[in-house]
C-alpha positions in Angstrom: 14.6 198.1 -26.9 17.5 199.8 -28.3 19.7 200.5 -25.2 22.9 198.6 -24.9 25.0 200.4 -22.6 24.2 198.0 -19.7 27.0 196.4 -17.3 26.3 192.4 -18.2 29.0 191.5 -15.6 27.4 193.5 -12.4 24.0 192.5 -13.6 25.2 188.8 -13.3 27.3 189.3 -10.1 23.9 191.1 -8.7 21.4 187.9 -9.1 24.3 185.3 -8.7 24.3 183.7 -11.9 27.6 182.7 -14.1 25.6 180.8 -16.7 25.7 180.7 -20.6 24.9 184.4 -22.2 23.7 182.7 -25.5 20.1 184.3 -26.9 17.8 181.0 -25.8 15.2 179.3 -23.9 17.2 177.9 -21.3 19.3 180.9 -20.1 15.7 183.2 -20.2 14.8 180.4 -17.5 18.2 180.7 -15.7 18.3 184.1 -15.5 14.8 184.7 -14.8 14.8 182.7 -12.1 17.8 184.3 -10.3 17.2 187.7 -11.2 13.5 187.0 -9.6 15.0 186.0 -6.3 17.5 188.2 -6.3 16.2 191.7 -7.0 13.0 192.2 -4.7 9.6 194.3 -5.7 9.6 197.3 -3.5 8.2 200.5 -3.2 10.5 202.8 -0.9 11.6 205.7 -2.9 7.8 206.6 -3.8 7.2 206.9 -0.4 9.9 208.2 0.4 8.6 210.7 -2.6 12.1 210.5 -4.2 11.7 210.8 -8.6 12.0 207.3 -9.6 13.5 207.2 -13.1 13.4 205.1 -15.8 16.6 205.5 -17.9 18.8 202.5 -18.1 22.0 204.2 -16.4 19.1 205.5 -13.1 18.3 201.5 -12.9 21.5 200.1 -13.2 22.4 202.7 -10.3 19.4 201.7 -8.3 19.1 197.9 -8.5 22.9 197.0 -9.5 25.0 199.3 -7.8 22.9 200.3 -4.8 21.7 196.7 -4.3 18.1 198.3 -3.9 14.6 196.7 -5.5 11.9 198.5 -7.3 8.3 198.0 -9.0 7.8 196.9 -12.2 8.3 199.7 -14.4 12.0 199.3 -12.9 12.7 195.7 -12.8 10.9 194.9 -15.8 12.8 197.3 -18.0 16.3 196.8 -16.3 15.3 192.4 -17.4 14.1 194.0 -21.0 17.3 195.7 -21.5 19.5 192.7 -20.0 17.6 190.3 -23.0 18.0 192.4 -25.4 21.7 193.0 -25.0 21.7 189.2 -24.9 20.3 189.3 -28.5 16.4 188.1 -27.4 14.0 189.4 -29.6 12.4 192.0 -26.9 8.7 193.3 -27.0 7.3 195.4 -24.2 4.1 195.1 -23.1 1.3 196.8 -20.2 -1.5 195.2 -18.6 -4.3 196.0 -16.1 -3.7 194.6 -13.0 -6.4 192.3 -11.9 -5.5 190.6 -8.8 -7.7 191.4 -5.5 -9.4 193.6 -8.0 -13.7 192.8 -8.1 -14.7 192.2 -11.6 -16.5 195.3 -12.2 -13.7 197.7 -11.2 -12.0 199.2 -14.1 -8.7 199.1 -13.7 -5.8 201.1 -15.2 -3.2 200.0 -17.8 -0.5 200.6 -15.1 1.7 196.7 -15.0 4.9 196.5 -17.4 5.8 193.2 -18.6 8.0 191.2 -21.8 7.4 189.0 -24.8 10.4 187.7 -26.0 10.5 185.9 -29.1 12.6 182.0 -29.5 13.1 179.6 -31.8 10.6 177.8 -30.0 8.0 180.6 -30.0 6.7 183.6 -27.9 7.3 183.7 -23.7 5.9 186.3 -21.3 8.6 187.6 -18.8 7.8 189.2 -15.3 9.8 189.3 -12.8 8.2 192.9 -11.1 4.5 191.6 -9.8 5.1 191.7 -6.5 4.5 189.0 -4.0 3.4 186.5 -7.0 5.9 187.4 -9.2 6.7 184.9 -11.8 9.8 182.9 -11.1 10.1 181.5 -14.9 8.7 182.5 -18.3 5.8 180.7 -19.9 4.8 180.1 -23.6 2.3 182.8 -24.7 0.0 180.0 -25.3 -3.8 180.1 -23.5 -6.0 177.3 -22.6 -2.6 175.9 -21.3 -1.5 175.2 -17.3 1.8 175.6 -17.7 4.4 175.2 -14.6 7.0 177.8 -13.0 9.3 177.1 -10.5 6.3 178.2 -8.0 2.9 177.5 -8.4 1.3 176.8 -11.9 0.0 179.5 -14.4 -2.1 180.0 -17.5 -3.2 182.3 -20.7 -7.1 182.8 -21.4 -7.8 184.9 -24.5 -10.4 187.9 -22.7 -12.3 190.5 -23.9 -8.9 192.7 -22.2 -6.8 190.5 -24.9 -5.6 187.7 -22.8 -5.6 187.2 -18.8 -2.7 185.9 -16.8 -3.7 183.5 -13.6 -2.2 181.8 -10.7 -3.1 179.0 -9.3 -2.8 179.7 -5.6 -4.0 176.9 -2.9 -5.8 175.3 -5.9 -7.6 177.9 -7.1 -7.2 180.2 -10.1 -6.8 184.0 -9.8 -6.4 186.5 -12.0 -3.1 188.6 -12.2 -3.5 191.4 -14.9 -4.9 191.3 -18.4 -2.7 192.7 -21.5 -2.7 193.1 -25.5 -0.2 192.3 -27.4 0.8 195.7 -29.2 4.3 197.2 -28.0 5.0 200.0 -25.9 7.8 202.1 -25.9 9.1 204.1 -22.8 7.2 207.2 -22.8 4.2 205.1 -22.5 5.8 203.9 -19.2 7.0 207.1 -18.0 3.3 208.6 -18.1 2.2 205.0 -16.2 5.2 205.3 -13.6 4.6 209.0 -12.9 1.3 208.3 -12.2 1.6 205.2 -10.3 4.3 207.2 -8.0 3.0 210.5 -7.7 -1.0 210.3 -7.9 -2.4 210.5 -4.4 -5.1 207.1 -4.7 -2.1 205.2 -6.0 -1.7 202.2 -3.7 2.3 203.0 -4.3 1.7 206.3 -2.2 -0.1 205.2 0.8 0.8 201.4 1.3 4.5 200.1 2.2 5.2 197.1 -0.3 7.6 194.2 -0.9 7.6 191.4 -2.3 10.2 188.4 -3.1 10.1 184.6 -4.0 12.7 182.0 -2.6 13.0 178.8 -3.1 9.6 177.0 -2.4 8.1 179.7 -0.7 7.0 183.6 -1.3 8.0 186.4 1.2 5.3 189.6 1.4 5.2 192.5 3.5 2.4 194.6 3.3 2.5 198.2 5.7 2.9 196.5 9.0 2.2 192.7 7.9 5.3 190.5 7.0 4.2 187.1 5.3 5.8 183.9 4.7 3.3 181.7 2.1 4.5 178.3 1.3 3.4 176.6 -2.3 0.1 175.2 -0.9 -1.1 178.5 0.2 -0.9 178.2 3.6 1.0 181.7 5.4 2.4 182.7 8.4 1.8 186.5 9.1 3.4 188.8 11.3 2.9 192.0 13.0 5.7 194.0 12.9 5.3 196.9 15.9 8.0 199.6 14.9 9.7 201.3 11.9 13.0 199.7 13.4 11.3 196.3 12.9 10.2 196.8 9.4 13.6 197.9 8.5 15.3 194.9 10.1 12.2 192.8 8.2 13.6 194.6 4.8 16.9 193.9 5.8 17.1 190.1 6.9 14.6 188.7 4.2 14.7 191.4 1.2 18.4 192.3 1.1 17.6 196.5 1.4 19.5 198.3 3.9 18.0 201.3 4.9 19.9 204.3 5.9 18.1 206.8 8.9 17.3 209.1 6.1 15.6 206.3 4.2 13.3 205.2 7.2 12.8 208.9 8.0 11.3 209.2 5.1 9.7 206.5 3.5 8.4 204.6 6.7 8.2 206.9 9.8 5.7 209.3 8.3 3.1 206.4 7.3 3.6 203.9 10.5 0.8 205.6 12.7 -1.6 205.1 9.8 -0.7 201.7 9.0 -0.7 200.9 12.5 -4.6 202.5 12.7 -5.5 199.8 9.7 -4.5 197.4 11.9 
């Protein structure tokens, strides 16, 4: 990363956190964690069919200023460029997502995430995965459960390079698989146009958001709003009209919509997700 032109004190007022802004392990779990909670997944402006953009002063508009979320070619970058203005050694990576995925299906290299080098070795950063995202680095390490502040993950080296997993009600499941070579932003930008624009991309048909609180994981999916606790078990409900969705958005993922914003990111799709049930 080489941008440093980021507001450090916004960013901190945004996820609530007044902690050390020293380069090591324990503020990349601090601030991880609160920017995880704090600045939700969400897909809006895509369908909305608004540009999203990638440069820092476009996110620090978006997810600072406005108080809005993103995906993960957003969050992930704005988190890259908060670390490395810290002074963490900063590597960006992509990775194929594999979760709810069959095994044959070939997936596309289409998830952003961080390595940042410590003292005490290499971590993998993601706070932009949607309803699992991570809540706290982990040692890029495999063969290893390692803890989060949620549920438990792991590193297995894969024929991909390695494989992130979750375990969720006690099972395993695969997230994404990466390799570890860098990636620099015009790799992203031909990933995020794609992922926003492209007309099989999940990001242009489906309404998603997606944010962890304490001990428990709040998902909305099109019409179904989720609330999963950390043994798996969910409560789902059916939410009947764009007015409910936005006061869903509103109440549990911080994001006020405006009457344009549901005009155009939720009223064209809400027959169709209400036909999928």
């Amino acid at each position: 990363m080489t941008e440093h032109a980021i507001d450090l004190d916004a960013y901190f007022s945004r996820i609530g956190y007044d902690g050390p802004r020293t380069p090591t392990l324990d503020t990349l779990k601090a601030i991880h964690y609160a920017h995880a909670l704090s600045i939700p997944f969400e897909n809006l402006d895509v369908l909305a069919k608004r540009p999203i953009n990638l440069d820092l002063a476009s996110l620090q508009k978006k997810l600072i200023a406005d108080k809005r979320g993103g995906y993960c070619f957003e969050v992930n970058a704005l988190f890259a460029a908060v670390l490395d203005a810290l002074g963490f050694d900063v590597t960006t990576l992509i990775g194929r997502v594999r979760w709810m995925a069959p095994e044959e299906a070939d997936t596309a290299r289409l998830h952003m995430l961080i390595r940042a080098d410590l003292p005490e070795g290499p971590y993998i950063a993601d706070v932009g995965f949607g309803g699992l995202t991570m809540t706290g680095p982990i040692r890029f390490e495999t063969g290893i459960e390692q803890q989060t502040p949620h549920e438990p993950r792991r590193l297995l080296t894969h024929d991909d390079g390695f494989e992130l997993q979750a375990r969720i009600a006690g099972d395993w499941t695969p997230i994404y698989r990466f390799t570890p070579e860098p990636h620099r932003r015009s790799d992203y930008e031909v990933a995020n146009w794609y992922t926003s624009t492209h007309p099989t991309s999940i990001f242009v048909q489906f309404l998603m958001a997606g944010r962890p609180q304490e001990g428990k994981w709040l998902s909305l999916f099109n019409r179904d709003f989720k609330i999963r606790g950390l043994d798996g078990k969910a409560e789902t409900r059916k939410l009947e009209s764009v007015d409910e969705i936005a006061e869903v958005l509103d109440t549990y993922f911080g994001i006020q919509l405006s009457e344009e914003d549901k005009a155009l990111a939720l009223a064209p799709y809400f027959e169709q997700w209400r036909a999928m049930g």
